[in-house]
N, C-alpha and C positions, 0 to 999 in steps of 0.2 A: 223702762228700767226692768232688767229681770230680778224674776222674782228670788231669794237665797233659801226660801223654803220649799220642801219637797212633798207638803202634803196641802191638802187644801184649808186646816185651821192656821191663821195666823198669829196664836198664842199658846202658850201651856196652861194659862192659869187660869181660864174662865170656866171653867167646872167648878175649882174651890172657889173662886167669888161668890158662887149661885150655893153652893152650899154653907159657904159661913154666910152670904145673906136671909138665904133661905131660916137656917138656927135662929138667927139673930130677930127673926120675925118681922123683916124689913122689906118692904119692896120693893121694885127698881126705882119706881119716881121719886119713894124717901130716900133711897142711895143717894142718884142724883143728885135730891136738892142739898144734903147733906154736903156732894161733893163741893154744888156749888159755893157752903159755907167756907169752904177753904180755898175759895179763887178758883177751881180746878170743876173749870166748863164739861160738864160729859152729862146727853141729854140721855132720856129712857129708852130713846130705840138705839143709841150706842151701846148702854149697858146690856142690852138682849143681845147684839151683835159679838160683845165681848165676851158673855157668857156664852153663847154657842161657837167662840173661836173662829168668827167671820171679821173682827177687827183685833190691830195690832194696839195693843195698849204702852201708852207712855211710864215712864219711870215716875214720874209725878203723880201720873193716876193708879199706879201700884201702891205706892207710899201712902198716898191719902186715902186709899181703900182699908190697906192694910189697917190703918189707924181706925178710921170706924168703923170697921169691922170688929176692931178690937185680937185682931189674928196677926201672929207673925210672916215673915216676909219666906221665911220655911215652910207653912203652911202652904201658904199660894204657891209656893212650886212644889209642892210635895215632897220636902226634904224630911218629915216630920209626920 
């Protein structure tokens, strides 16, 4: 399948993931397991993957970031 992006990250919002985690004093495996509290499987080396914009993240795994992150959903694309 080709690809519909033209650059090599496959996200916008893994820079502000890593900085509202980073604030928030949390680290990727407490994301994680955090995530995992809400059904929403995403292990530690996907979270580093997302944050450096090497994996494409789900609508599910936006939402449930956003939330324990405690950050709006303008935030993580930087409308805000």
């Amino acid at each position: 399948m080709k690809r519909i992006i033209d650059t090599e990250n496959t996200n916008i919002i893994g820079p502000k993931i890593k900085e509202a985690r980073t604030s928030a004093g949390m680290s990727q495996k407490e994301l994680s397991e955090k995530l995992e509290l809400m059904a929403v499987y995403t292990c530690r080396g996907s979270i580093s993957r997302i944050e450096n914009g090497k994996r494409a993240v789900t609508d599910i795994e936006i939402d449930a970031i956003s939330k324990i992150l405690d950050v709006s959903l303008d935030f993580l694309f930087g409308r805000e």
